[in-house]
C-alpha positions, 0 to 999 in steps of 0.5 A: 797903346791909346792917346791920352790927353796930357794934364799940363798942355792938354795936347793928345800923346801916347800912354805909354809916354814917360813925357810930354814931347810938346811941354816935357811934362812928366807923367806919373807911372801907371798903377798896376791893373787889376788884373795884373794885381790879381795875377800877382795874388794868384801866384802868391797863393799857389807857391804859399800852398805849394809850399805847405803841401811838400813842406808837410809832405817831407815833414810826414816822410821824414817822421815816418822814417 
C-alpha cells in the first residue's frame, strides 16, 4: 500500500482507497499490472495446450480402437 496524492484535493491517501475521505473523490479502479496480464496469458496458453494435447490424445485412443 503506498500513498498516493488525490487529483481533485491533492491531499495524500491510501492506494487502495476507492475515495477520497477529505473531498469523497472517487478513484478510478487500478488497471491490471502487467504482471498479473501476463499471468493471465500464461495460463491461457497452458489450458489452451492442455487441451489440445489430451484432446488429440483421446482422439488418437479412440481411432486406435
Amino acid at each position: 500500500m503506498a500513498l498516493i496524492e488525490c487529483k481533485e484535493c491533492g491531499k495524500q491517501i491510501s492506494s487502495e482507497a476507492r475515495s477520497c475521505p477529505s473531498c469523497g473523490y472517487e478513484m478510478k479502479p487500478h488497471p491490471l499490472e502487467q504482471r498479473d496480464l501476463e499471468n493471465l496469458i500464461g495460463l491461457v496458453i497452458a489450458v489452451v495446450g492442455a487441451v489440445i494435447i489430451f484432446g488429440g490424445i483421446y482422439l488418437y485412443a479412440r481411432a486406435t480402437f
